[in-house]
N, C-alpha and C positions, 0 to 999 in steps of 0.2 A: 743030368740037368742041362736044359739049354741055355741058361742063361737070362731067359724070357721071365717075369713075374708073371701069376695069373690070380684073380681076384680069389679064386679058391685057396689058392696055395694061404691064404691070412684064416679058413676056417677052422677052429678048432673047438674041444670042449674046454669049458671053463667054469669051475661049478660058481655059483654063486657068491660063495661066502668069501670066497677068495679075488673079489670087485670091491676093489677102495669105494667107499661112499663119501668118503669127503675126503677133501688132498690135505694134505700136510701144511700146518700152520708156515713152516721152513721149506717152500719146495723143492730147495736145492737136497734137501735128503731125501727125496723119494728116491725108493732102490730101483737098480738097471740090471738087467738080463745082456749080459753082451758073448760074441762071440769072436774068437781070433779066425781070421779064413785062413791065414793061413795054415795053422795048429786044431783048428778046432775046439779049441779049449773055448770052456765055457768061463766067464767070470762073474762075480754079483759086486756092483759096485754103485755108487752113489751117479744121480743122475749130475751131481754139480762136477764131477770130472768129465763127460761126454768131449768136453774140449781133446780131453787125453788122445782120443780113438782116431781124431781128424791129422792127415795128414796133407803135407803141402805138395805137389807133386810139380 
């Protein structure tokens, strides 16, 4: 990987059923798909942590 995004790289399959049709009365708990780069480790976590993953540099 070079490092470059490309529009395809976001293609994938996604059957149907598995498309929220309406959000969450509480949006802070819609669930999150996250990844560690550096471990790879995959995590499922609430979208109202997303704070957690930001770092100050």
């Amino acid at each position: 990987m070079d490092g470059c995004l490309k529009k395809s790289d976001y293609y994938f399959d996604l059957p149907q059923e598995l498309i929220a049709q309406d959000p969450l009365e509480d949006r802070a708990s819609s669930r999150l798909l996250t990844v560690n780069r550096e471990t790879g480790e995959f995590s499922h976590r609430h979208f109202r942590e997303i704070k957690d993953d930001f770092r100050l540099q």
